[in-house]
C-alpha positions in Angstrom: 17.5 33.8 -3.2 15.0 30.6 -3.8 12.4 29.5 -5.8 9.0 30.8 -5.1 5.8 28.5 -4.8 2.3 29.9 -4.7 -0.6 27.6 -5.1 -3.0 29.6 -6.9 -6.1 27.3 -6.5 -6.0 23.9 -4.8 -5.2 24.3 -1.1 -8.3 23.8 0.1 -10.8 22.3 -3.0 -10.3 18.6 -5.3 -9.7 19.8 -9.0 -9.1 23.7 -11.0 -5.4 22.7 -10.1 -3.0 26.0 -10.6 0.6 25.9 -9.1 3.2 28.4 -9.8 7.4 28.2 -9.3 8.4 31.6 -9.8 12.7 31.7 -9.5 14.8 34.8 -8.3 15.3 36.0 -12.2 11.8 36.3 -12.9 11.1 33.4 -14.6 8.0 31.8 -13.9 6.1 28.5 -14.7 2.5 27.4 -14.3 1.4 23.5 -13.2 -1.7 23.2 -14.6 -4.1 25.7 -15.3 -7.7 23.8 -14.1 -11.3 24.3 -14.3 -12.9 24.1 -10.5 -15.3 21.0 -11.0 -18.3 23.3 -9.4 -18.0 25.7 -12.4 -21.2 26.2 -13.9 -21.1 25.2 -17.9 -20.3 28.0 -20.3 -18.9 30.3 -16.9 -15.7 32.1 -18.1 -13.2 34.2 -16.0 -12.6 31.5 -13.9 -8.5 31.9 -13.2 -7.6 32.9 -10.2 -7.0 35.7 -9.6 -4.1 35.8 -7.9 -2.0 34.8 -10.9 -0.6 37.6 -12.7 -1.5 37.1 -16.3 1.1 40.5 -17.1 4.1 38.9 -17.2 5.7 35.8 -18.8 4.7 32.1 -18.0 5.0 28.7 -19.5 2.7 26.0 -18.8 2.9 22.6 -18.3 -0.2 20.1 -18.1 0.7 16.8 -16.4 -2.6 15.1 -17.6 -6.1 15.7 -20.0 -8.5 15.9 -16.9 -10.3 19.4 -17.5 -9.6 20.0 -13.5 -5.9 20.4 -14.4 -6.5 22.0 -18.1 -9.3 23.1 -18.9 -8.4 26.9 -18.1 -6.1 26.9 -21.0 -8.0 29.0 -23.4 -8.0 31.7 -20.3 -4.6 32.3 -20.4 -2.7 34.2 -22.8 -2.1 33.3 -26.0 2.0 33.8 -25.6 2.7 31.3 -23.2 3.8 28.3 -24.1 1.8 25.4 -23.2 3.4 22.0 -22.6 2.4 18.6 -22.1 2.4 15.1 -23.1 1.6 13.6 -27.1 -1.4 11.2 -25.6 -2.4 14.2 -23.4 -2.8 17.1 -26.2 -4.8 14.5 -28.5 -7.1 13.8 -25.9 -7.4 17.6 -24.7 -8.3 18.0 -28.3 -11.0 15.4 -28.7 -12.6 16.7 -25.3 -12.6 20.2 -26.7 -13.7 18.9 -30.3 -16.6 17.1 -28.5 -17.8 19.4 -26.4 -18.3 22.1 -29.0 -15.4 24.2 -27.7 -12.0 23.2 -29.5 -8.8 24.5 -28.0 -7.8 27.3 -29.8 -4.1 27.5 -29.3 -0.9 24.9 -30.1 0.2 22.7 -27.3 4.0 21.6 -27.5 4.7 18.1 -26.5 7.5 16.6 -25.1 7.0 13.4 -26.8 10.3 13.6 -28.8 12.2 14.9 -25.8 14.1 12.3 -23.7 15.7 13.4 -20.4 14.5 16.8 -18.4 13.8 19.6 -20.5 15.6 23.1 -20.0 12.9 26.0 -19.6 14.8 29.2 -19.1 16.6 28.4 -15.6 14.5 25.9 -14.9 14.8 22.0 -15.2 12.3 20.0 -15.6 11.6 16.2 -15.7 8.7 14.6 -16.4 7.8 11.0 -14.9 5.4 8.8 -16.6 2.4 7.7 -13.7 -0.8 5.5 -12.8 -3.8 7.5 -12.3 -7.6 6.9 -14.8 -6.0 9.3 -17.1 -3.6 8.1 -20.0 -0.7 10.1 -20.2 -0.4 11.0 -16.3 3.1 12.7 -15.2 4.4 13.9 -12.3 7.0 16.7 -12.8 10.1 17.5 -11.1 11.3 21.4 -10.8 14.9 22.0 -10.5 16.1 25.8 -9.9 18.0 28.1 -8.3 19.6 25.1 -6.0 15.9 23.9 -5.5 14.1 20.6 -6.4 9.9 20.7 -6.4 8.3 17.0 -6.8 4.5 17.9 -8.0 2.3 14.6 -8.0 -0.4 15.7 -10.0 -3.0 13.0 -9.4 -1.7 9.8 -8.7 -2.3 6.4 -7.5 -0.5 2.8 -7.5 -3.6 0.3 -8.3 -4.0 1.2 -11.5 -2.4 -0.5 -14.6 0.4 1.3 -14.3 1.2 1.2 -10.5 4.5 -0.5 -11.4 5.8 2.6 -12.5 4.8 4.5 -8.7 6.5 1.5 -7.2 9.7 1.6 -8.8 9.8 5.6 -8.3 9.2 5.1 -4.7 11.6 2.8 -4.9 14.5 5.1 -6.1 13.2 8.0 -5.8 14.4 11.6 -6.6 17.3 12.3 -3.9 17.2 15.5 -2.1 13.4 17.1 -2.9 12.9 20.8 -1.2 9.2 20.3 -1.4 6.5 17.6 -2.1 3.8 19.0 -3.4 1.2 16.0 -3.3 -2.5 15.4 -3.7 -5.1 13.9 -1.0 -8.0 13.3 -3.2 -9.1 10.4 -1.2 -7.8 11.2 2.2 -10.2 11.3 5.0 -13.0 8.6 2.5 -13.6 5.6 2.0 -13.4 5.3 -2.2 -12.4 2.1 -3.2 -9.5 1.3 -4.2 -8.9 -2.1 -5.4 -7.0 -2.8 -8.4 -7.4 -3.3 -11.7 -6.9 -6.7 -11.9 -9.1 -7.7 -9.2 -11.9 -5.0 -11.0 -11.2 -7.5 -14.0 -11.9 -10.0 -12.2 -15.5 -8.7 -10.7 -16.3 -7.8 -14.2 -15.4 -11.1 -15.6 -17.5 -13.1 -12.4 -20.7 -10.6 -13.5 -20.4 -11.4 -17.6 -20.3 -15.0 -16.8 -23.5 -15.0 -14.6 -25.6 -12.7 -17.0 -27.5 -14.3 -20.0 -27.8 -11.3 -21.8 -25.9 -8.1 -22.5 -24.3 -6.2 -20.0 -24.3 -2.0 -20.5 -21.3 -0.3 -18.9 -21.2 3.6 -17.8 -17.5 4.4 -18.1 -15.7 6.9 -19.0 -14.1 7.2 -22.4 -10.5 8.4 -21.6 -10.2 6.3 -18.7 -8.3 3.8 -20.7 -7.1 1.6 -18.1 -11.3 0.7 -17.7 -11.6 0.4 -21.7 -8.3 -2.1 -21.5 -10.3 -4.3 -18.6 -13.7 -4.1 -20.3 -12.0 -5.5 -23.2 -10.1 -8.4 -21.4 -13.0 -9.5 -19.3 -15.2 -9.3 -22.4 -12.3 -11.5 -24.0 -12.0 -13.9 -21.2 -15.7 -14.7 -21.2 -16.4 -14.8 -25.6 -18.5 -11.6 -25.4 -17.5 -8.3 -27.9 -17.0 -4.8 -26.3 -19.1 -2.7 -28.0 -17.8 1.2 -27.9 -19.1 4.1 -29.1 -17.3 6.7 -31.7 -16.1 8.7 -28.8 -14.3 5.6 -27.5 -12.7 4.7 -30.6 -11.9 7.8 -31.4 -9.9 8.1 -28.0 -8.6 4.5 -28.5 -7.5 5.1 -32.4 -5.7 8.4 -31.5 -3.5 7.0 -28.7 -3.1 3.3 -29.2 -0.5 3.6 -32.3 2.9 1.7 -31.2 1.3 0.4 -28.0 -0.7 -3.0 -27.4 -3.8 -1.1 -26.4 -7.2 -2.5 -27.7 -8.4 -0.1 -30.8 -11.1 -0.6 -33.9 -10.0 -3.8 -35.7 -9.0 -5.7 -33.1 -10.9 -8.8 -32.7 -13.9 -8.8 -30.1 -14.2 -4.9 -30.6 -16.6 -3.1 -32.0 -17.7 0.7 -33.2 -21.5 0.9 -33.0 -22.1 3.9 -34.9 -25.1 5.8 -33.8 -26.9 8.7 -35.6 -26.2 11.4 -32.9 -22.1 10.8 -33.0 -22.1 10.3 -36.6 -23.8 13.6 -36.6 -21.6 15.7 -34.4 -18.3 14.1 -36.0 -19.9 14.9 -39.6 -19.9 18.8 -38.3 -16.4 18.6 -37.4 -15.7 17.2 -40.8 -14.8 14.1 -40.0 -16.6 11.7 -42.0 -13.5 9.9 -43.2 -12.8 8.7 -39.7 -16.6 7.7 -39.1 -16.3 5.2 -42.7 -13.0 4.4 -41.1 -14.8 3.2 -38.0 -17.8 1.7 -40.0 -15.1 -0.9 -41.1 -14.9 -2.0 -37.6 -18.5 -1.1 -36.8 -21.7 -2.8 -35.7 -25.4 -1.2 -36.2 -27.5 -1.1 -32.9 -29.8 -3.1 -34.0 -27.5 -5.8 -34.5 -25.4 -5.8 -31.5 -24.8 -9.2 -30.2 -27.2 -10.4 -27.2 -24.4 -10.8 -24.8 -22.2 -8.4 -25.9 -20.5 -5.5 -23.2 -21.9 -2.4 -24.7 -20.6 1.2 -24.1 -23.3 3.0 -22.4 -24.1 7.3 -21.9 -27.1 9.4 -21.6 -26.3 10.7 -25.0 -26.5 7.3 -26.3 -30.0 5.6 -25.2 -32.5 7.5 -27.9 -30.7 6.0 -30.7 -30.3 3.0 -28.6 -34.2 2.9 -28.2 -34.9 3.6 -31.7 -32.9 0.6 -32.9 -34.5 -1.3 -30.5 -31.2 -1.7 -28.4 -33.0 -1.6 -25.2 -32.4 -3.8 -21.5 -34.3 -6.6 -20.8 -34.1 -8.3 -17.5 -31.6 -10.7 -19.0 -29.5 -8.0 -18.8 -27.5 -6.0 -16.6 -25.9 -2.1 -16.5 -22.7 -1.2 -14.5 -21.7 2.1 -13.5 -18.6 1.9 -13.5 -17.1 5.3 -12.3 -17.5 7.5 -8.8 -20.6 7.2 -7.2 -21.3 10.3 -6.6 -21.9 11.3 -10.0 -25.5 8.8 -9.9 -26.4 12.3 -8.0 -26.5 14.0 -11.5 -29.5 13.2 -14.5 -26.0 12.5 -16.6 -24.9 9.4 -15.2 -28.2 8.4 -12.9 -30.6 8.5 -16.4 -28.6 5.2 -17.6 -29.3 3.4 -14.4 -32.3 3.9 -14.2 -33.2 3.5 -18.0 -31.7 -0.4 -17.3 -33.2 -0.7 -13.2 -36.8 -0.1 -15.3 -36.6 -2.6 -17.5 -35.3 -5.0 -14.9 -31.9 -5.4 -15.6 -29.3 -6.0 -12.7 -27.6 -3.0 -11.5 -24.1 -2.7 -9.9 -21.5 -0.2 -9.5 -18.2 -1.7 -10.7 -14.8 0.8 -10.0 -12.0 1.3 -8.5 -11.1 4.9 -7.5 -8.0 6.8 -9.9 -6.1 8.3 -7.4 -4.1 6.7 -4.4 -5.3 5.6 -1.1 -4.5 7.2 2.2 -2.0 4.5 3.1 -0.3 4.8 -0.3 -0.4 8.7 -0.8 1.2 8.4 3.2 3.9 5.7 1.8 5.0 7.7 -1.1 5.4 11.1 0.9 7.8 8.7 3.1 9.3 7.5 0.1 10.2 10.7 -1.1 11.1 12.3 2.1 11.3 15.7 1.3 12.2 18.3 3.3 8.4 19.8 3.5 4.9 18.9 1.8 2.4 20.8 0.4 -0.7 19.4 0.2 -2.9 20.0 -2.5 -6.1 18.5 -4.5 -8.2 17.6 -1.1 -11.0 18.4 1.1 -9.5 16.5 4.2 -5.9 17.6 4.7 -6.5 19.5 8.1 -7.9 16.4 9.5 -5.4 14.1 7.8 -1.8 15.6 7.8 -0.3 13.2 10.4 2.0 10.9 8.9 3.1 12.9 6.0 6.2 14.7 7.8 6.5 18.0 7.7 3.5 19.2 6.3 4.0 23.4 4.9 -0.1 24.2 4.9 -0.7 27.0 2.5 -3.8 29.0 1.5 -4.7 29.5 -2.2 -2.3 32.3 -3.6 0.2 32.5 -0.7 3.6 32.8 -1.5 6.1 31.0 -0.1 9.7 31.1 -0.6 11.3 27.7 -0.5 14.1 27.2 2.1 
């Protein structure tokens, strides 16, 4: 007998990942337990239904994007949940934020080193580039079975190093790829990092005045370019208390930019100080007032964090774009079709300020996700987290097409 794969949810749709290895004994886990990105806010009930929520399962979360976790509080309360340190802090702050904190302990496999016994199973987790911090890929042994799941990926980021030297050794004799086509079939960009530094540090030396950035705050590979481009050309990065929360919780033993370092500032605005008050965090908000910056007083050509959530208090300290300025989104284009992120633009475009879109896509290209499949060579691939796979298989070997909660025993 074999190990059993069904993809739950994910065949067919980008994001509300929900994989499950099921071996011969009974034993069962669950990659990721998602949120669909079309969920209406507040809907509940939103697993799939073809998971069995009766029996047994353990849980492991390869990174803090809501479309791989954020169906943790559905699930029941006795199976464990795994993932990485960075990854449960920042699952926490996103929950703490929104209003809705996780109510349940994650375990983290910080401490471990080495693959991690789960009942029959073995499991490894390897450390990858993609916009979230703390991205793995995990590799399933059981039941003479191996099962490489990609979780989202890519090899521009500022960690693509680690993706090339995987694909350069990488895991001998894998069953089954199961692999992710976010951007098959489009044309997202997908430049590095570097060169993104590079465009940002070109626009900051041609604007007089302050540049606002749309970015998002756990995308830390964005925060570290910011920073450096801001560093390269003698401005500040300004960040709000969400940012240096995220930064201040994860950048202990690492050479990440956090509050105190120089050129970095915490502007600390009445709405956040307000909402982290609630949570009873006014220790950390004096913390951050150490480091911090009124809006009134940020610097005329500083880099300045920029949200929806942010531009009343902005306005009412006067913190307001001028045509000397300029605002960058700096995330996927698509979201401008939402008041969320197209309110910012257009709160800048008003008052004349330059407008670009700055970014660099955080999952792999079509020629990379079709390099590392041929890396990997496994025996068959699964494709998973894309829109485009019916249209875009060729070149990724034998290609095992599954519908959302077929099962499939592994050969």
């Amino acid at each position: 007998m074999s190990l059993t794969l069904t993809v739950h949810r994910g065949t067919q749709q980008i994001g509300g990942s929900c994989i499950e290895i099921a071996h011969p004994d009974g034993a069962r886990l669950v990659l990721d337990a998602g949120r669909p990105l079309d969920a209406p806010a507040g809907a509940q009930g939103l697993l799939p239904a073809s998971l069995d929520l009766s029996r047994p399962a353990t849980v492991l979360i390869g990174h803090p994007h809501q479309d791989h976790h954020g169906l943790v509080a559905e699930l029941p309360s006795d199976w464990p949940v795994w993932t990485g340190a960075a990854s449960a802090e920042l699952i926490a702050i996103t929950g703490e934020v929104s209003g809705s904190p996780l109510d349940r302990s994650l375990s983290t496999w910080a401490s471990r080193t080495g693959p991690i016994s789960i009942g029959p199973f073995t499991v490894t987790r390897i450390l990858t580039d993609h916009s979230a911090f703390d991205a793995h890929m995990l590799l399933v042994e059981g039941a003479g079975r191996r099962i490489l799941y990609t979780g989202d990926f890519r090899r521009h980021g500022r960690k693509g190093k680690l993706v090339d030297a995987l694909m350069a050794r990488p895991p001998s004799d894998v069953d089954v790829l199961v692999i992710e086509g976010t951007n098959l079939g489009t044309d997202k960009s997908v430049i590095t990092e570097d060169a993104l530094e590079h465009d940002f540090t070109a626009l900051f030396e041609r604007t007089a005045g302050r540049v606002f950035v749309a970015w998002s705050g756990q995308n830390v590979d964005r925060t570290v370019t910011l920073y450096r481009a801001a560093k390269r050309t003698g401005r500040t990065l300004v960040v709000d208390l969400y940012v240096a929360d995220v930064m201040d919780r994860i950048a202990e033993g690492t050479r990440l930019p956090r509050p105190g370092f120089p050129g970095l500032q915490v502007v600390v605005t009445a709405g956040l100080r307000g909402l982290y008050a609630k949570r009873g965090c006014d220790s950390f908000v004096a913390r951050m007032a150490r480091y911090g910056v009124a809006a009134r007083a940020v610097p005329s050509d500083a880099v300045v964090m920029l949200r929806r959530s942010l531009i009343r208090d902005y306005t009412r300290a006067g913190l307001t774009p001028t045509s000397d300025d300029a605002f960058v989104h700096s995330m996927w284009r698509g979201y401008l079709g939402t008041p969320h992120h197209a309110e910012p633009l257009e709160w800048c475009r008003t008052a004349g300020a330059a407008v670009e879109c700055l970014h660099t896509s955080g999952h792999a290209g079509p020629t990379d996700l079709r390099a590392f499949a041929a890396a990997v060579a496994a025996k068959a691939v699964v494709p998973v987290h894309g829109e485009n796979w019916d249209v875009e298989r060729k070149g990724f070997g034998v290609v095992r097409r599954l519908i959302d909660g077929e099962r499939w025993a592994v050969q």
